[in-house]
TIFI-437245 format. One record per residue (C-alpha): residue number from 1; chain; y, z, x; residue in one letter. Coordinates in nm, 2 decimals, always signed. Last residue first. Layout:
N
+-----+-------+--------+--------+--------+-----+
|   n | chain |      v |      w |      u | res |
+-----+-------+--------+--------+--------+-----+
| NUM |     A |      Y |      Z |      X |   a |
...
+-----+-------+--------+--------+--------+-----+
END
This chain:
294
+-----+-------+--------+--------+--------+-----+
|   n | chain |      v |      w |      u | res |
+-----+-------+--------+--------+--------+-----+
| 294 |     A |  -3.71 |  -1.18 |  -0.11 |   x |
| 293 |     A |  -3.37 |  -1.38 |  -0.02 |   x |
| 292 |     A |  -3.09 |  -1.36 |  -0.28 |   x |
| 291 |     A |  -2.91 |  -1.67 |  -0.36 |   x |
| 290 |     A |  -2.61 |  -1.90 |  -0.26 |   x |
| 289 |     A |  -2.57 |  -1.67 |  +0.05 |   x |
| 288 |     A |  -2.35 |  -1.89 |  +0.28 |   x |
| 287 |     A |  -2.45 |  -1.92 |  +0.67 |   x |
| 286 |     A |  -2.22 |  -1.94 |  +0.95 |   x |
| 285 |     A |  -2.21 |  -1.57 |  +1.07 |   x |
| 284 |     A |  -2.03 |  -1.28 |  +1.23 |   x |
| 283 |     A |  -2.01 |  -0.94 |  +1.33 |   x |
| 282 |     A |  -1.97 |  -0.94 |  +1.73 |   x |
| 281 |     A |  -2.16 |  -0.72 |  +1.92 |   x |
| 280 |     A |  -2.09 |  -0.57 |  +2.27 |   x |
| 279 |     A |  -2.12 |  -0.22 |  +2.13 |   x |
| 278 |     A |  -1.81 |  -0.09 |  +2.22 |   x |
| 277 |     A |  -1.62 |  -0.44 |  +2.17 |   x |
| 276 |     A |  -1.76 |  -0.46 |  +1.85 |   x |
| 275 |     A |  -1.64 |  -0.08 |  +1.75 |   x |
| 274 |     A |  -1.31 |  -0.19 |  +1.86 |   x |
| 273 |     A |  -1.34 |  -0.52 |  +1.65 |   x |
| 272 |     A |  -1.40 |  -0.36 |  +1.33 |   x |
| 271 |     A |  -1.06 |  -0.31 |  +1.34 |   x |
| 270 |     A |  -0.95 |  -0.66 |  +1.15 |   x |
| 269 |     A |  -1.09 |  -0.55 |  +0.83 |   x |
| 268 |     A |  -0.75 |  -0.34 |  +0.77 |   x |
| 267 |     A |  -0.57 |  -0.66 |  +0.85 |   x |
| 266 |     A |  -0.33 |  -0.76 |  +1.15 |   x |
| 265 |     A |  -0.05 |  -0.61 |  +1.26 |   x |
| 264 |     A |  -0.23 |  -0.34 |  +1.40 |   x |
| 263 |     A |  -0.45 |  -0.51 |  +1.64 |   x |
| 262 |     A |  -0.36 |  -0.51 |  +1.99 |   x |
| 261 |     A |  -0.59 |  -0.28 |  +2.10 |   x |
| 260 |     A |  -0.39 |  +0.04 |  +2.11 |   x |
| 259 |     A |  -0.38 |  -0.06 |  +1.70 |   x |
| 258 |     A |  -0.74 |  -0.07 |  +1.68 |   x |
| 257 |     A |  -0.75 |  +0.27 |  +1.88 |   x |
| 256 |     A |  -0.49 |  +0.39 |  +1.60 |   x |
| 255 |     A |  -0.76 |  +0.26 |  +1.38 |   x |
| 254 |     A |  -1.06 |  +0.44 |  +1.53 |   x |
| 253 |     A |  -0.79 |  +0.77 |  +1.59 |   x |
| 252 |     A |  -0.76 |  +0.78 |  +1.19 |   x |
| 251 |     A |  -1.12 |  +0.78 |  +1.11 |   x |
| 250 |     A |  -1.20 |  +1.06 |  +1.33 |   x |
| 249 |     A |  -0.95 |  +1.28 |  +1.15 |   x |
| 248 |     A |  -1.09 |  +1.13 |  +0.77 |   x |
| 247 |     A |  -1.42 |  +1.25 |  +0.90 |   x |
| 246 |     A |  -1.26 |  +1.58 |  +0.97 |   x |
| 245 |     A |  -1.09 |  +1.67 |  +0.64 |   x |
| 244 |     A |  -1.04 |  +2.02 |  +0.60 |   x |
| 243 |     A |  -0.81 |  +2.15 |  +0.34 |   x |
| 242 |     A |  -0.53 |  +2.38 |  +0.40 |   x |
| 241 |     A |  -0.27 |  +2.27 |  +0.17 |   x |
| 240 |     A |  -0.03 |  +2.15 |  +0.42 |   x |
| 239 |     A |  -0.30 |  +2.05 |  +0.68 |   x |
| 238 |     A |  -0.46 |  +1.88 |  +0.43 |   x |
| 237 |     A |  -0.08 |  +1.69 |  +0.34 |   x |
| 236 |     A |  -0.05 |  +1.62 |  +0.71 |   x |
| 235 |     A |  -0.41 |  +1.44 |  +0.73 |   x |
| 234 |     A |  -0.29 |  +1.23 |  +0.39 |   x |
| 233 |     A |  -0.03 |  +1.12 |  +0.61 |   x |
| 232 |     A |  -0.18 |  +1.02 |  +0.88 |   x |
| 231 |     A |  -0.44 |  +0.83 |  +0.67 |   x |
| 230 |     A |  -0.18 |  +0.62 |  +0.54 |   x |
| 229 |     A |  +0.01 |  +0.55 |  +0.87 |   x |
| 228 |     A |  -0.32 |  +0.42 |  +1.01 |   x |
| 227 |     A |  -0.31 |  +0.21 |  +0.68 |   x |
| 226 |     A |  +0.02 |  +0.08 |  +0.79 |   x |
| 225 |     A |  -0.06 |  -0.01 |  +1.13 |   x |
| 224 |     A |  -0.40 |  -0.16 |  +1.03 |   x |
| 223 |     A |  -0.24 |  -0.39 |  +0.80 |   x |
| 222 |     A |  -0.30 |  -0.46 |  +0.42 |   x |
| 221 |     A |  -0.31 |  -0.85 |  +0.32 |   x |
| 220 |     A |  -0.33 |  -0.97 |  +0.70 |   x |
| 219 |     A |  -0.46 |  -1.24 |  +0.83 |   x |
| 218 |     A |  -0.79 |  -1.12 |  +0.98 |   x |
| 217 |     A |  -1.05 |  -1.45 |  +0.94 |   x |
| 216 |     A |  -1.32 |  -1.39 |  +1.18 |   x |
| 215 |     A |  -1.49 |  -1.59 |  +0.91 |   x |
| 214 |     A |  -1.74 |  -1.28 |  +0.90 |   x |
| 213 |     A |  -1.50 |  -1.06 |  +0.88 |   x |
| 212 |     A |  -1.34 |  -1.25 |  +0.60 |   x |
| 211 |     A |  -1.64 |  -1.27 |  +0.38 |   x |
| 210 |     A |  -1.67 |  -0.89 |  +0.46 |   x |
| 209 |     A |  -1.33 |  -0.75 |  +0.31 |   x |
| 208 |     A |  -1.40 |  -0.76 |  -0.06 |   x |
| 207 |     A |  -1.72 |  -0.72 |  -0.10 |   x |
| 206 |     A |  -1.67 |  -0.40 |  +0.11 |   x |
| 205 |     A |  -1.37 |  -0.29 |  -0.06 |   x |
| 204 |     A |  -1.55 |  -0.33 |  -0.40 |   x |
| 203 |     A |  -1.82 |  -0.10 |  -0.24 |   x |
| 202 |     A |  -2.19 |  -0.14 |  -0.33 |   x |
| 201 |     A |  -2.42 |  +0.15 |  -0.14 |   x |
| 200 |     A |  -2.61 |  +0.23 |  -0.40 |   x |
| 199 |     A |  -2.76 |  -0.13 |  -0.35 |   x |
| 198 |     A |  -2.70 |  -0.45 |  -0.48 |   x |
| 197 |     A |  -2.44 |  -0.53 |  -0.29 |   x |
| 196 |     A |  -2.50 |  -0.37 |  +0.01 |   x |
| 195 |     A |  -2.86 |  -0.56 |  +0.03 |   x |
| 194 |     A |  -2.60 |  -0.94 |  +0.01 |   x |
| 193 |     A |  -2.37 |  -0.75 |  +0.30 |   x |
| 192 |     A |  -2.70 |  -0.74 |  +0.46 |   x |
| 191 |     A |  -2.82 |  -1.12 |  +0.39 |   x |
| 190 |     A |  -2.45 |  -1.22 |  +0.50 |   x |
| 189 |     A |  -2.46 |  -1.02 |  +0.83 |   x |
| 188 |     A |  -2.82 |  -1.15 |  +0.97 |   x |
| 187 |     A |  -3.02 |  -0.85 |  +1.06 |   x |
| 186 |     A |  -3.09 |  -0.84 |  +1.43 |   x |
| 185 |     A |  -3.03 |  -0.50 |  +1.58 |   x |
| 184 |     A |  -2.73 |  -0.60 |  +1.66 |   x |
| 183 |     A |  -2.60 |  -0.70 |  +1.35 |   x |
| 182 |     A |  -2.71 |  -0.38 |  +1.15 |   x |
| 181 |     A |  -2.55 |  -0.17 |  +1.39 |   x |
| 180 |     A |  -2.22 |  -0.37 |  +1.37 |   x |
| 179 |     A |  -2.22 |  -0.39 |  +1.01 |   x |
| 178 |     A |  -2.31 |  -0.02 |  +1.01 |   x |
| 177 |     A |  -2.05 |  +0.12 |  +1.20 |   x |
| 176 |     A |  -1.78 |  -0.11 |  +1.00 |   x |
| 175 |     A |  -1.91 |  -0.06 |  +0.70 |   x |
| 174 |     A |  -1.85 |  +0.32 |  +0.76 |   x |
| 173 |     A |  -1.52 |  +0.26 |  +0.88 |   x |
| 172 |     A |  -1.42 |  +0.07 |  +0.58 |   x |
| 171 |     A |  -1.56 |  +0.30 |  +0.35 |   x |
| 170 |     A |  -1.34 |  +0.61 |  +0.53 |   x |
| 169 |     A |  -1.00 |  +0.39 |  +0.52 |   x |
| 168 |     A |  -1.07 |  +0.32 |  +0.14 |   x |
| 167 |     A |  -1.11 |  +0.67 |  +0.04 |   x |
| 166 |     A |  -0.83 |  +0.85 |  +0.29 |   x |
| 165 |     A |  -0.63 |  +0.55 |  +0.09 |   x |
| 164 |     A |  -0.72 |  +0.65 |  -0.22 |   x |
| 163 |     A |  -0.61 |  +1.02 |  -0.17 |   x |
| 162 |     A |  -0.28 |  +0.93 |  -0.02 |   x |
| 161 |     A |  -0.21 |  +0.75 |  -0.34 |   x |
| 160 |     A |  -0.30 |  +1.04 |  -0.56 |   x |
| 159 |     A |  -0.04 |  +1.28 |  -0.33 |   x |
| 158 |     A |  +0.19 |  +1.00 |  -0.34 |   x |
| 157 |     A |  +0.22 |  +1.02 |  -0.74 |   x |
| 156 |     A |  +0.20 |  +1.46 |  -0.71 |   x |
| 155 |     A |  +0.49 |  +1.43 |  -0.56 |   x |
| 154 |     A |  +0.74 |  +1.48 |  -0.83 |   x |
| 153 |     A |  +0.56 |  +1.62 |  -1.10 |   x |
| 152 |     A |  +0.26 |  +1.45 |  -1.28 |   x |
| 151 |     A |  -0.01 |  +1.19 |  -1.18 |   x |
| 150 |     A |  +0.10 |  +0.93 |  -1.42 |   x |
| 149 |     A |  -0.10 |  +0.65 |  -1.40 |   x |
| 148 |     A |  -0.03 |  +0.25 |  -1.52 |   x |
| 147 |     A |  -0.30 |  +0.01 |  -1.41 |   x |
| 146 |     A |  -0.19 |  -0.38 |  -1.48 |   x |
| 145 |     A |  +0.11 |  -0.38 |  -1.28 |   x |
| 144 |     A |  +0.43 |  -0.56 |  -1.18 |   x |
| 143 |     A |  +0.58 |  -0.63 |  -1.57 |   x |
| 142 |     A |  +0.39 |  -0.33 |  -1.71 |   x |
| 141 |     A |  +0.60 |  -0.10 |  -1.45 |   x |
| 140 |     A |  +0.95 |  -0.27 |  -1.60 |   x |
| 139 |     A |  +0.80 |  -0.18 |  -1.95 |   x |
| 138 |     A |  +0.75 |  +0.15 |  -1.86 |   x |
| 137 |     A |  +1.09 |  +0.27 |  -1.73 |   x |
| 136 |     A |  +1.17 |  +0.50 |  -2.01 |   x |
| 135 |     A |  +0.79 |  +0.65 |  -2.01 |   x |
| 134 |     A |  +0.88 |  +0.74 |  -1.66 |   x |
| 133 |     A |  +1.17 |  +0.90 |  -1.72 |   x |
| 132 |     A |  +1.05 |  +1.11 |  -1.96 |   x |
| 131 |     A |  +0.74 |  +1.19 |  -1.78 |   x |
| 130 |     A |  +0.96 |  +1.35 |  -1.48 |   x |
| 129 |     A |  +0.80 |  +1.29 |  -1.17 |   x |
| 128 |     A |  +0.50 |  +1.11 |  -1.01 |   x |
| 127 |     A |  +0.36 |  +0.79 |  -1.05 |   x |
| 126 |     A |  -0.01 |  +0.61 |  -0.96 |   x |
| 125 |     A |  +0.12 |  +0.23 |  -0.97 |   x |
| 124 |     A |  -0.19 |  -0.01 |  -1.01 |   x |
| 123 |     A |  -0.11 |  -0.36 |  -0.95 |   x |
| 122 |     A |  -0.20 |  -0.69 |  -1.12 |   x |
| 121 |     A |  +0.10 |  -0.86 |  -1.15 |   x |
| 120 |     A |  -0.04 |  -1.15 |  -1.00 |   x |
| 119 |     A |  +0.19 |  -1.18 |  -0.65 |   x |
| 118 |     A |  +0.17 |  -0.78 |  -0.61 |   x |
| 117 |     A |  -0.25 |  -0.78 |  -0.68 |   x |
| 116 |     A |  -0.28 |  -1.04 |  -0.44 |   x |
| 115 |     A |  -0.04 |  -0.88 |  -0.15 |   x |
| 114 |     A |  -0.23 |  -0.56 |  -0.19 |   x |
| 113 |     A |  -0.35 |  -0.36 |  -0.52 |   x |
| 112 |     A |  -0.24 |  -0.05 |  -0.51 |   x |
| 111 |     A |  +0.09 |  +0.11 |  -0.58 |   x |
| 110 |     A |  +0.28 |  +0.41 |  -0.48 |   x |
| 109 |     A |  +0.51 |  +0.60 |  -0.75 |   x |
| 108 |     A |  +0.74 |  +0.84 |  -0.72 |   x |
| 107 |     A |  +0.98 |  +0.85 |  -0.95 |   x |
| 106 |     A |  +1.35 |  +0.97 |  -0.94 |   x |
| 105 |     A |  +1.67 |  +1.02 |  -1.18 |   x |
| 104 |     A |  +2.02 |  +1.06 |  -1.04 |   x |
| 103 |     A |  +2.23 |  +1.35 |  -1.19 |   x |
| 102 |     A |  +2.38 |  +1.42 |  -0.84 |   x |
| 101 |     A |  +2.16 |  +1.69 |  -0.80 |   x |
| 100 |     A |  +1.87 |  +1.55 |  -0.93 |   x |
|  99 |     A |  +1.87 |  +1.27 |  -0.63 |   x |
|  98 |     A |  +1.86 |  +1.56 |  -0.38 |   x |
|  97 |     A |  +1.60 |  +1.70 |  -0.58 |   x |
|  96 |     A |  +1.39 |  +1.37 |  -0.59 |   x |
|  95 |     A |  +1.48 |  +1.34 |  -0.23 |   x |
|  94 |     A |  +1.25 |  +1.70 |  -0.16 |   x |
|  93 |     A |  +1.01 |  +1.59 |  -0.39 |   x |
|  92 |     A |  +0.97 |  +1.26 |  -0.12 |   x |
|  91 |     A |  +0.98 |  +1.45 |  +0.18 |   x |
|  90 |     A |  +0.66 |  +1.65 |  +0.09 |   x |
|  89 |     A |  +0.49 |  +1.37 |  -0.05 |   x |
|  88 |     A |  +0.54 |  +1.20 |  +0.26 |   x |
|  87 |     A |  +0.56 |  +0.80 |  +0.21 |   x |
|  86 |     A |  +0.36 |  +0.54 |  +0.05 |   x |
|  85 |     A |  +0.64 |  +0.29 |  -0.09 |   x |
|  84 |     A |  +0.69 |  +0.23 |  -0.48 |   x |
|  83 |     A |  +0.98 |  +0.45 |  -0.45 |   x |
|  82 |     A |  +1.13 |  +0.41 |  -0.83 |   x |
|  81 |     A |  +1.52 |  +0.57 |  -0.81 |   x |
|  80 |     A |  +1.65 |  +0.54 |  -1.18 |   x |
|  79 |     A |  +2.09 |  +0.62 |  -1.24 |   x |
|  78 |     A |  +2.14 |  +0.84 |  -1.54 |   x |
|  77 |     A |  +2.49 |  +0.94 |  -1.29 |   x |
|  76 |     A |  +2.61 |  +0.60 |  -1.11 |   x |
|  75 |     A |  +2.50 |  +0.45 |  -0.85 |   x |
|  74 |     A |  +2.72 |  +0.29 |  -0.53 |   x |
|  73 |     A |  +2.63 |  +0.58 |  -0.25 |   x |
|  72 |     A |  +2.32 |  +0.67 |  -0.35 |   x |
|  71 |     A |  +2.13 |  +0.33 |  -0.31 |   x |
|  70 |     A |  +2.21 |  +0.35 |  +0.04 |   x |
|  69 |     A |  +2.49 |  +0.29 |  +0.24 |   x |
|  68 |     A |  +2.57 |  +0.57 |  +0.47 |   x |
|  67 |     A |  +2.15 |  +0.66 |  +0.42 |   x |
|  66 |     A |  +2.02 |  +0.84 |  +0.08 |   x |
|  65 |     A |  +1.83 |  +0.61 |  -0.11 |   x |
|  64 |     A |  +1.76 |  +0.34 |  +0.16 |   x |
|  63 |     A |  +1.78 |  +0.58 |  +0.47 |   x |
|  62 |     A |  +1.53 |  +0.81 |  +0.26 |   x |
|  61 |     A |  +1.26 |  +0.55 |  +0.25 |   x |
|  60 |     A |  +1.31 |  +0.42 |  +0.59 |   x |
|  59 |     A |  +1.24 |  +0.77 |  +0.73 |   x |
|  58 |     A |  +0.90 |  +0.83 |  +0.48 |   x |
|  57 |     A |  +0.77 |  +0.49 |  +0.63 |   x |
|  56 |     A |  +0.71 |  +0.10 |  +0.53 |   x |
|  55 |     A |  +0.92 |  -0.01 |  +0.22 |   x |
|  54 |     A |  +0.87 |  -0.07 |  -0.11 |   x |
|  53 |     A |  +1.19 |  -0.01 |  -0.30 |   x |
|  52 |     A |  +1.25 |  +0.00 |  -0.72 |   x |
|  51 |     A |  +1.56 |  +0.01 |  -0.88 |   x |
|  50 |     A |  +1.68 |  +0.13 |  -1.23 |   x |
|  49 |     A |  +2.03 |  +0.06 |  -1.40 |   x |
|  48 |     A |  +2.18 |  -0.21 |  -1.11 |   x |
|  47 |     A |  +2.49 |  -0.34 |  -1.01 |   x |
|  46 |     A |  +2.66 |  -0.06 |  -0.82 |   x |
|  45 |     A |  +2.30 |  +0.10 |  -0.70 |   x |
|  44 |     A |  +2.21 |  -0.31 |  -0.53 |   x |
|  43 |     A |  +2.59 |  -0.28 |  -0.37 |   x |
|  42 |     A |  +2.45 |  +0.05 |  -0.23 |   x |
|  41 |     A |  +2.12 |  -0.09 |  -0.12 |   x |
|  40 |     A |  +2.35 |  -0.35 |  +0.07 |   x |
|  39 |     A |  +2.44 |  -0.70 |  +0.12 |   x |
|  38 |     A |  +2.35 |  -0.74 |  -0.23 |   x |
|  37 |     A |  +2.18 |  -1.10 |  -0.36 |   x |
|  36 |     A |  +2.22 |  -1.19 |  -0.74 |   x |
|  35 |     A |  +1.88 |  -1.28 |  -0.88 |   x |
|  34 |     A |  +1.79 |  -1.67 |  -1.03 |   x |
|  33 |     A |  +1.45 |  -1.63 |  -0.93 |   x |
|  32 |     A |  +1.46 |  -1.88 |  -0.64 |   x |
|  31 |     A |  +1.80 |  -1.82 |  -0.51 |   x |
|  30 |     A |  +1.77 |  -1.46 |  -0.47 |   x |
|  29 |     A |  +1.43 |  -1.46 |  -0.34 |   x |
|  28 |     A |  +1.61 |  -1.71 |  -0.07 |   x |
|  27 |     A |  +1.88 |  -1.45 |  -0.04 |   x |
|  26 |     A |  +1.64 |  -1.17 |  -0.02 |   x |
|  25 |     A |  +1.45 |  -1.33 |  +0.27 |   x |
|  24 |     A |  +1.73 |  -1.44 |  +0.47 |   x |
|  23 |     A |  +1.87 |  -1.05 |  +0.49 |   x |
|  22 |     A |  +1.52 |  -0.93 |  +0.60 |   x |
|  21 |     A |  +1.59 |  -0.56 |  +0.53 |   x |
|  20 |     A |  +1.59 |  -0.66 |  +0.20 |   x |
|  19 |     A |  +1.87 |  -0.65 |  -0.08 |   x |
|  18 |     A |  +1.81 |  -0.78 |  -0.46 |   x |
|  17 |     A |  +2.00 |  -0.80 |  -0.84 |   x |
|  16 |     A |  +1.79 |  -0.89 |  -1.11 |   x |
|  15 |     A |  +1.82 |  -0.94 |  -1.45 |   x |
|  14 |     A |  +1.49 |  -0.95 |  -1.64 |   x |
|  13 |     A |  +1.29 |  -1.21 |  -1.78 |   x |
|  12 |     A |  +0.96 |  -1.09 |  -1.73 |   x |
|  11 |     A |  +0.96 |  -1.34 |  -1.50 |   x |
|  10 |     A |  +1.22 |  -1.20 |  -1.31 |   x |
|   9 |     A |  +1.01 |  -0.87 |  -1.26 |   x |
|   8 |     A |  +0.70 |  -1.04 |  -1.13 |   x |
|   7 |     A |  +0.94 |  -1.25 |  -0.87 |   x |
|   6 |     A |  +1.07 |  -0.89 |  -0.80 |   x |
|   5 |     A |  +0.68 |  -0.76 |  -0.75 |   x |
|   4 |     A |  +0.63 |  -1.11 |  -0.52 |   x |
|   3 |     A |  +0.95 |  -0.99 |  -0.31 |   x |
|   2 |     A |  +0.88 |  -0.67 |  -0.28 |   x |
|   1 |     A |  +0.51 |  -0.66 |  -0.15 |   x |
+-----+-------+--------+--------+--------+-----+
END
């Protein structure tokens, strides 16, 4: 996700200056855009008026703000932290006060929109924090993102995010149980997924993820690992605020079975294979719907 939201950046023609875990990646970025490559999140603080990070868990996300050389260490006071990764709500208001202590200025604010909608500039960024400070730092949003939502206080971004992504991980299972019960009881896959789409029953997620399924195509856009890690945390936050959520429970151990499988690296659509395996029945096809049967 960071690299194609920089590229989205630079072409707005802004000044960029970039670190990644993956040293050789941010120096190629670096060279491609025309961006000055850091050797640190705090030599990106030192050079820098705003940030934004995507990265993969709550403990990555405070190493790079807060961490021996984070962001922290080489910014200034007025400083902008934007944490575009999905990470604990919780945690995250409690580094936007750490941040507000030192006169530093925080937003949390997840996106949507996978790998396509990051190398378009098509995301949707659901942001939480102070509204002044996200009206300042609009027009760096409107260079990555299509969809601009502010949620409210610190937090309140992720808890929006976390929200979606109980959504999405719910669908999928639910086209994955019926893909598969479809299938074997004999219904070709592309004449059902055709039904689904002109039914009640039409998901953009679905339309979206059953070409490839039935390609046996899972290269990943949105991995099972990090949705897993997703749905966990949206299961904390219920447990925080004491709402029940058991489908969303028996969702989670399906793709942490994927994962157990082998398969967490590849995509989301990916874990229909453990129901599959379960029921001995393998979602696929070789036919193309160029109309609708009747």
């Amino acid at each position: 996700m960071g690299g194609p939201m920089a590229r989205q950046l630079a072409g707005g023609g802004h000044t960029l200056s970039v670190w990644s875990h993956n040293q050789s990646k941010a120096r190629q970025l670096a060279a491609s855009v025309g961006a000055k490559f850091c050797d640190s999140p705090e030599a990106v603080g030192r050079e820098s008026e705003c940030v934004f990070l995507c990265v993969g868990d709550t403990a990555m996300s405070r190493r790079v703000i807060l961490g021996p050389k984070g962001l922290v260490q080489g910014a200034q006071a007025g400083f902008v932290v934007v944490d575009c990764s999905t990470v604990s709500p919780l945690e995250s208001s409690c580094i936007a006060k750490e941040l507000a202590e030192k006169k530093i200025d925080f937003l949390d604010a997840p996106c949507t929109g996978s790998k396509a909608g990051a190398e378009n500039g098509t995301l949707t960024f659901m942001v939480g924090g102070p509204p002044a400070v996200f009206e300042r730092v609009r027009p760096w949003f409107q260079a990555m993102g299509k969809s601009l939502y502010y949620c409210g206080e610190s937090g309140m971004g992720l808890r929006a995010k976390l929200t979606q992504n109980l959504i999405l991980g719910n669908l999928l299972q639910a086209f994955n149980e019926g893909l598969v019960l479809s299938t074997k009881g004999g219904v070709d896959p592309a004449l059902m997924l055709d039904i689904l789409n002109n039914s009640a029953a039409r998901s953009g997620l679905i339309a979206a993820k059953a070409p490839a399924v039935f390609k046996r195509d899972f290269s990943t856009n949105f991995s099972v690992k990090w949705l897993s890690k997703d749905i966990r945390l949206a299961i904390d936050l219920a447990s925080e605020l004491g709402v029940p959520i058991p489908l969303t429970s028996l969702a989670q151990q399906l793709y942490q079975s994927a994962i157990a499988k082998g398969y967490g690296e590849e995509d989301i659509c990916g874990s229909i294979r453990v129901l599959e395996e379960l029921a001995g029945c393998e979602v696929k096809t070789t036919e193309s719907l160029n109309g609708k049967q009747g």
